[in-house]
C-alpha positions as YAML, in Angstrom:
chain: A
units: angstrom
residues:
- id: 1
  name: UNK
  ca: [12.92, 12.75, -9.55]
- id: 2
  name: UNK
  ca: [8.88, 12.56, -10.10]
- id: 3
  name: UNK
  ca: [9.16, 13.38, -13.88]
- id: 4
  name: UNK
  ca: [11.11, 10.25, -14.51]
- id: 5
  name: UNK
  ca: [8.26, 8.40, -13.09]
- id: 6
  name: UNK
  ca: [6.08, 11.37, -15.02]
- id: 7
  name: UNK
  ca: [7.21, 10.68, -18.56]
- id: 8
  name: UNK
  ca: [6.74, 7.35, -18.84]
- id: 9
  name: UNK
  ca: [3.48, 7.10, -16.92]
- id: 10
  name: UNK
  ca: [2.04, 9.50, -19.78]
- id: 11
  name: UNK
  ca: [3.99, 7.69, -22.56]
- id: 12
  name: UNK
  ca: [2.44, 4.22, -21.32]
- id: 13
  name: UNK
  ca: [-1.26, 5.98, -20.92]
- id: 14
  name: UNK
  ca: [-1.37, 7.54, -24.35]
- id: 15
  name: UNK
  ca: [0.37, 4.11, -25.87]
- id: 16
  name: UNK
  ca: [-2.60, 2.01, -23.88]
- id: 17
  name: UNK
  ca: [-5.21, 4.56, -25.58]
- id: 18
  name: UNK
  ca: [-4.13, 4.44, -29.28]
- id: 19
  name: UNK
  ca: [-3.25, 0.60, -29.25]
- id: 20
  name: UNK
  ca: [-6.57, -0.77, -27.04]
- id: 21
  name: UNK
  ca: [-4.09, -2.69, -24.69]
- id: 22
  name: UNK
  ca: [-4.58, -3.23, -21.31]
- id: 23
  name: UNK
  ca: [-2.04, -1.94, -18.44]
- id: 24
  name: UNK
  ca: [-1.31, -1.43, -14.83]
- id: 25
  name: UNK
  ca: [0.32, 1.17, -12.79]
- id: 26
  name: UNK
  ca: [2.21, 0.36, -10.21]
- id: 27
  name: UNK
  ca: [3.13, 1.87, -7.37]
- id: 28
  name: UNK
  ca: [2.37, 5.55, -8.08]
- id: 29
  name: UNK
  ca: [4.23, 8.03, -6.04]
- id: 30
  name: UNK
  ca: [3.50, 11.05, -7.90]
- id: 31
  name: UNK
  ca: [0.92, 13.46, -7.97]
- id: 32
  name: UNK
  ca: [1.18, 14.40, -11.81]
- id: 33
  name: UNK
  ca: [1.04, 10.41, -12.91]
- id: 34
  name: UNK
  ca: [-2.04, 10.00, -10.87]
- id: 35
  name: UNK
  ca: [-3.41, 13.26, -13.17]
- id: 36
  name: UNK
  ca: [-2.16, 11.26, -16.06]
- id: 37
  name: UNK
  ca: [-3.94, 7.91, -15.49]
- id: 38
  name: UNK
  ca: [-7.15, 10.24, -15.03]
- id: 39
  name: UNK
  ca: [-6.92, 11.89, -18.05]
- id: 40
  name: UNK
  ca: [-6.09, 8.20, -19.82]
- id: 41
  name: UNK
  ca: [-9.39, 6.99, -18.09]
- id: 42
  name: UNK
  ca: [-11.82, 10.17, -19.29]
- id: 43
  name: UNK
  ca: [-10.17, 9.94, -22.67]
- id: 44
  name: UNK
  ca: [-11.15, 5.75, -23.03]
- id: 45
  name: UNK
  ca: [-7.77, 4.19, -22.54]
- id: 46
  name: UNK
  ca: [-7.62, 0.49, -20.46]
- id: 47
  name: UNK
  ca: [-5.99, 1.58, -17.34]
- id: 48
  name: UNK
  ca: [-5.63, 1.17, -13.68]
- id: 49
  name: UNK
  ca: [-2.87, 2.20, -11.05]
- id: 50
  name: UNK
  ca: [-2.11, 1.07, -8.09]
- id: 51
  name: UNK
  ca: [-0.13, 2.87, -5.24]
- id: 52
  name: UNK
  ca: [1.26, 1.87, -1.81]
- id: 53
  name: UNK
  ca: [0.38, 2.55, 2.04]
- id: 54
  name: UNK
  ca: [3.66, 4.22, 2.38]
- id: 55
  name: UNK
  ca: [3.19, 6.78, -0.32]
- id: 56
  name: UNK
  ca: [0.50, 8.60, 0.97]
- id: 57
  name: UNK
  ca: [0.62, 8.47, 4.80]
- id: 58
  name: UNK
  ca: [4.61, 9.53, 4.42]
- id: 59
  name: UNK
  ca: [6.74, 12.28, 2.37]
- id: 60
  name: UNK
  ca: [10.31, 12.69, 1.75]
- id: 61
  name: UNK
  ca: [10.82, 14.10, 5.21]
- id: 62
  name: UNK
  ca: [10.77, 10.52, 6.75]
- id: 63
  name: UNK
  ca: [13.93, 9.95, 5.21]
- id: 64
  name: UNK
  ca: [15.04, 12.32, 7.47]
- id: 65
  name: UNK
  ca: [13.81, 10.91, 10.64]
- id: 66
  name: UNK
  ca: [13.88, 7.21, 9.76]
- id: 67
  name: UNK
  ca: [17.31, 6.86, 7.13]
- id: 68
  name: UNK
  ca: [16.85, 3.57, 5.18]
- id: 69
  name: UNK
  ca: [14.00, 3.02, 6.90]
- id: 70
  name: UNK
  ca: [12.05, 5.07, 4.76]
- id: 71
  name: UNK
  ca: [14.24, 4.11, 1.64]
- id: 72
  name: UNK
  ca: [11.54, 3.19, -1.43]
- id: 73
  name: UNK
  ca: [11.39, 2.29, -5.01]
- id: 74
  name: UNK
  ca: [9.84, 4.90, -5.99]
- id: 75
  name: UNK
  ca: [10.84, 7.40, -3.57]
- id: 76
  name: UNK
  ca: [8.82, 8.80, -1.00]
- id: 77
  name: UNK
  ca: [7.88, 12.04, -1.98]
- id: 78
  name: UNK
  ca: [6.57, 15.57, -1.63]
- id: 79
  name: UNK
  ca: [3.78, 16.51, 0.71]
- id: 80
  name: UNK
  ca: [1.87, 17.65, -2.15]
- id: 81
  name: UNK
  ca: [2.86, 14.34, -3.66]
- id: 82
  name: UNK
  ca: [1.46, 12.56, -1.55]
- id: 83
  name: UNK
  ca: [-1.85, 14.60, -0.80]
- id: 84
  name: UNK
  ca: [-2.56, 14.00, -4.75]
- id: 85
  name: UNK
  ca: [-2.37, 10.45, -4.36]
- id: 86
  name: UNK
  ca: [-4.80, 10.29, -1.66]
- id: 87
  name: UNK
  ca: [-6.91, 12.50, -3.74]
- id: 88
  name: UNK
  ca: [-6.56, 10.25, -6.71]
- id: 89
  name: UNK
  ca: [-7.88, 7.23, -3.81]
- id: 90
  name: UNK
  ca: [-10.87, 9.70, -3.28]
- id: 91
  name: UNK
  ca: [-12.21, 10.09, -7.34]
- id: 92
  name: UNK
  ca: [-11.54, 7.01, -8.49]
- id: 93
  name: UNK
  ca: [-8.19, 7.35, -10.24]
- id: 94
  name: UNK
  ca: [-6.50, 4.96, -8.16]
- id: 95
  name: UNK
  ca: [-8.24, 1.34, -8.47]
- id: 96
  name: UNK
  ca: [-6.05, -0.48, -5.68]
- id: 97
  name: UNK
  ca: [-4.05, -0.21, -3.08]
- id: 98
  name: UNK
  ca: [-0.97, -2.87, -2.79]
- id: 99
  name: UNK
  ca: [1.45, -3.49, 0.25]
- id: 100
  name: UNK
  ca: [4.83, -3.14, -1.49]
- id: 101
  name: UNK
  ca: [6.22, -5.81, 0.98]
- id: 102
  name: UNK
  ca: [10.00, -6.06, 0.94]
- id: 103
  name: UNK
  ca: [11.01, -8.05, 3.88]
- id: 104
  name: UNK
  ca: [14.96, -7.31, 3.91]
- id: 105
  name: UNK
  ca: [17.01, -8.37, 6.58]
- id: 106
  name: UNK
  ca: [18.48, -6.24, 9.39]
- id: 107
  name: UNK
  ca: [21.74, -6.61, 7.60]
- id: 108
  name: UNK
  ca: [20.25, -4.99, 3.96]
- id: 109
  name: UNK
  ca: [18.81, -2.44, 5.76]
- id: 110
  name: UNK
  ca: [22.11, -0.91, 8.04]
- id: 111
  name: UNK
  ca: [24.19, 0.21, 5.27]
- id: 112
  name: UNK
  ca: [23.26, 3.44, 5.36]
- id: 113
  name: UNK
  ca: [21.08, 5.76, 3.29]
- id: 114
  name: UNK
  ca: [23.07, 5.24, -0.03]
- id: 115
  name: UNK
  ca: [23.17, 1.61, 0.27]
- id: 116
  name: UNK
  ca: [20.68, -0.16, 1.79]
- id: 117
  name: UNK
  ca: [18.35, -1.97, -0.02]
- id: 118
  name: UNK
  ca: [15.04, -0.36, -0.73]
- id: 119
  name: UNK
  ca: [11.77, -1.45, 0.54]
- id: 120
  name: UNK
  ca: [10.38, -2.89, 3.79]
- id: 121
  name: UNK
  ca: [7.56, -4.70, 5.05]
- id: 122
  name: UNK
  ca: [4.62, -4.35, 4.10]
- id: 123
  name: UNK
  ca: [1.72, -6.88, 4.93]
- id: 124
  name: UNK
  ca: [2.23, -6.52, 8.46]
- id: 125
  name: UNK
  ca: [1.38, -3.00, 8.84]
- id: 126
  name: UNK
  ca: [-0.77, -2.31, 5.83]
- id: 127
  name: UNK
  ca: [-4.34, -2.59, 7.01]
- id: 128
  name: UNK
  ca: [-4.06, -0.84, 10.49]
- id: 129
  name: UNK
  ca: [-2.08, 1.96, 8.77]
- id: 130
  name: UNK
  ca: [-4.67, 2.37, 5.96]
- id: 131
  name: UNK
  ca: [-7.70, 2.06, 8.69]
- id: 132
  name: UNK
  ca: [-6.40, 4.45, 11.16]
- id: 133
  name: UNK
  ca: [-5.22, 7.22, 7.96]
- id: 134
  name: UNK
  ca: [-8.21, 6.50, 5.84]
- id: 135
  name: UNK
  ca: [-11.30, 5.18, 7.46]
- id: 136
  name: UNK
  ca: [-10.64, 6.42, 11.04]
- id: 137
  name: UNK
  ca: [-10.70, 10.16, 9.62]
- id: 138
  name: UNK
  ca: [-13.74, 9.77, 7.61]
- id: 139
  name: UNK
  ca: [-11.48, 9.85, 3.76]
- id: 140
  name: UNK
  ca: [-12.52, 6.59, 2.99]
- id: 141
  name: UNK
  ca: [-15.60, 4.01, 4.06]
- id: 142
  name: UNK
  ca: [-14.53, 0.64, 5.05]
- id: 143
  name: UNK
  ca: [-16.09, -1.02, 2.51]
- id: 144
  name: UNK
  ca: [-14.04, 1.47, 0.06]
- id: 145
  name: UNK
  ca: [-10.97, 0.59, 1.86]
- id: 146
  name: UNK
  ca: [-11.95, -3.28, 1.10]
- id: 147
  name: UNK
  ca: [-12.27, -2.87, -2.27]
- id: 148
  name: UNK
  ca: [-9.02, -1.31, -3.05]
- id: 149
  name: UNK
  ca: [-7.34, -3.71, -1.11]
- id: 150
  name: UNK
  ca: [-9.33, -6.85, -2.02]
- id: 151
  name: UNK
  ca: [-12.56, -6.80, -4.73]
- id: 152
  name: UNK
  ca: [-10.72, -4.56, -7.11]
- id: 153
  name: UNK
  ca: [-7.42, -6.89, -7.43]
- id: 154
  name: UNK
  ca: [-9.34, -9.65, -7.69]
- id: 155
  name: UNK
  ca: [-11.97, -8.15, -10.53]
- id: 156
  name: UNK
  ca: [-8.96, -6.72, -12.42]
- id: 157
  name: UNK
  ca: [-6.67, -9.99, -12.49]
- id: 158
  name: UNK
  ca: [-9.74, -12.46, -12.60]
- id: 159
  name: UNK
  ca: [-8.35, -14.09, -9.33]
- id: 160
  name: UNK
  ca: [-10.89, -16.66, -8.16]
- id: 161
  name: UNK
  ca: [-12.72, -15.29, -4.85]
- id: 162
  name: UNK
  ca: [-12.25, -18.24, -3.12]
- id: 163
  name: UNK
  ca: [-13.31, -18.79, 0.29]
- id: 164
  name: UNK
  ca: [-10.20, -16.88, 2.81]
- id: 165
  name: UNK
  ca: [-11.36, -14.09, 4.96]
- id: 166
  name: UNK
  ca: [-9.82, -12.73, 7.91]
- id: 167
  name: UNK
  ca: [-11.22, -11.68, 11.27]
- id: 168
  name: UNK
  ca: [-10.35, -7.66, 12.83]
- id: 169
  name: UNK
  ca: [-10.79, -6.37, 16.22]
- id: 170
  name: UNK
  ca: [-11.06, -2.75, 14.66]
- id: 171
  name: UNK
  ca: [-11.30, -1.26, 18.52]
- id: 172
  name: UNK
  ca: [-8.05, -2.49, 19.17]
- id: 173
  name: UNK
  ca: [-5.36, 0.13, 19.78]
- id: 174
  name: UNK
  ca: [-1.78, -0.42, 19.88]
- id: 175
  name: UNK
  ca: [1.81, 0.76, 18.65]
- id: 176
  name: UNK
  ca: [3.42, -0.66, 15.74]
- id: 177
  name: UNK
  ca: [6.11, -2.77, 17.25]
- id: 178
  name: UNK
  ca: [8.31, -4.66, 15.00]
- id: 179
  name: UNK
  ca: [9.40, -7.50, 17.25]
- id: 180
  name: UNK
  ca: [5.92, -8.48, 17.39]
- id: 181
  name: UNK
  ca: [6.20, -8.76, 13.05]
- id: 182
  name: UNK
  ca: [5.99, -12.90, 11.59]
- id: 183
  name: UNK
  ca: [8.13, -12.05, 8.57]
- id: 184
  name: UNK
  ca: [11.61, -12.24, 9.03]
- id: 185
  name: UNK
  ca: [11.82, -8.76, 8.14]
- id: 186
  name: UNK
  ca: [11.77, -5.76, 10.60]
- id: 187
  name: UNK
  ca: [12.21, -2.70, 8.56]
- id: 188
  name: UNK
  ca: [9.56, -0.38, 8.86]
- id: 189
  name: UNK
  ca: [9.32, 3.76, 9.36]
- id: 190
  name: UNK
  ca: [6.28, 2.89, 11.13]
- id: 191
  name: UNK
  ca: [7.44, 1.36, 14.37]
- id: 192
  name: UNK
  ca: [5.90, 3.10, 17.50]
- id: 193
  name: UNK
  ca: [2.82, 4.69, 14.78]
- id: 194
  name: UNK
  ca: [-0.52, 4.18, 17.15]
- id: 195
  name: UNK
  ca: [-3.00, 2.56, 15.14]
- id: 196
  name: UNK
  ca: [-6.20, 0.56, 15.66]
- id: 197
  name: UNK
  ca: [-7.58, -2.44, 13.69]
- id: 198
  name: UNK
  ca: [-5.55, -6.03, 14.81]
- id: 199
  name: UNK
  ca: [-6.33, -8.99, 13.13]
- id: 200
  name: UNK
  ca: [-7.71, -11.97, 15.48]
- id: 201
  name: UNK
  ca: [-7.53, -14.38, 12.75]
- id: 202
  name: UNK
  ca: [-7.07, -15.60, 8.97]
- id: 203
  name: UNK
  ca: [-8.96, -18.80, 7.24]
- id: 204
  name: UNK
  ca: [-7.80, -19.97, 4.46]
- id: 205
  name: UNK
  ca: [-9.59, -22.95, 2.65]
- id: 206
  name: UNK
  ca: [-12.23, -22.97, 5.94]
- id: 207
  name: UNK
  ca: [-8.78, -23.77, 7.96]
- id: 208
  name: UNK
  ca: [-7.43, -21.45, 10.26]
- id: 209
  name: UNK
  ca: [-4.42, -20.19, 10.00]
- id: 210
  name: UNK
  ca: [-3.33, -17.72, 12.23]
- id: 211
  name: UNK
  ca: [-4.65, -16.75, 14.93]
- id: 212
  name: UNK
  ca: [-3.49, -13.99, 17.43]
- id: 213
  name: UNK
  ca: [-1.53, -15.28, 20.90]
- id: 214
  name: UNK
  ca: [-4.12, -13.98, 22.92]
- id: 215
  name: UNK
  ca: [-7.20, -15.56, 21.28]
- id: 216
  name: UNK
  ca: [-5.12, -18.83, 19.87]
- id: 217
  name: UNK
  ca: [-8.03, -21.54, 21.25]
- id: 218
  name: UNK
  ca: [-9.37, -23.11, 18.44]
- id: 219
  name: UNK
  ca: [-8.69, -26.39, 17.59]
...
């Protein structure tokens, strides 16, 4: 249930506050911890939180039309769950957004509901998702978007901002389709979700790296 996540999201806040250390949040899938880490914040406490794609464009009623599929750890959750979370995005009580990704096999994801593994993947999916349910309907600017997923990380870990970037045909309008997925994995609740934003191509270290079949011409 949320308050188990609840209880110690608080406990960890006020502990953070009265001590001076520093802590992370992650994966928030409730609505009342995202109150909590905004209360930590406006009272002085060290804190960010994190959440997922997952939690806030789907509820607990995917379970029901996608089984294991839609199996998480946390659980997906309520509607109004998942609305607070993207509010939480919105004011600045939610610092980053992370993929979760859990590439299990086909085999650790068809034994059912009660015992498939949790997770699935979540690179592959995570910026069109977030583009089409954030910037698309005008909730979030790109550059917003970009900084949960990218600046924010970096600022809060002091990660190096090295010299990768990747290249998106944000026109580009498609279906989800698993088989066309480079990880191993395949589990996803999202397969046949229309989406736009495909990425062209990734540099890392000014070398490319990927590039997408249809534009794969560079030496």
């Amino acid at each position: 249930p949320a308050a188990a996540e609840d209880v110690l999201v608080a406990r960890d806040c006020m502990l953070a506050l009265h001590t001076g250390a520093l802590i992370d949040i992650q994966h928030i899938s409730s609505a009342t911890s995202v109150k909590a880490v905004k209360l930590a914040k406006e009272l002085g406490a060290n804190v960010t939180a994190e959440v997922t794609p997952h939690h806030f464009t789907l509820d607990e009623t995917a379970v029901l039309e996608h089984g294991a599929m839609a199996k998480m750890n946390p659980p997906l959750r309520t509607a109004k769950d998942r609305e607070g979370i993207i509010e939480g995005i919105k004011d600045g009580s939610i610092d980053m957004i992370a993929t979760d990704h859990a590439p299990h096999s086909a085999e650790e994801k068809s034994r059912g509901l009660e015992k498939s593994a949790f997770g699935i993947v979540g690179i592959e999916t995570a910026f069109p998702i977030l583009y089409t349910c954030l910037v698309k309907p005008g909730i979030l600017s790109l550059n917003k978007l970009l900084e949960l997923l990218c600046v924010n990380p970096r600022r809060r870990f002091g990660l190096p901002l090295g010299t990768d970037y990747s290249i998106w045909d944000l026109n580009a309008a498609y279906a989800i389709d698993p088989k066309d997925f480079l990880s191993k994995g395949r589990a996803t609740p999202f397969a046949g979700r229309q989406v736009s934003g495909k990425c062209i191509a990734t540099i890392c270290d000014g070398k490319l790296v990927y590039a997408a079949p249809e534009t794969h011409t560079a030496k």
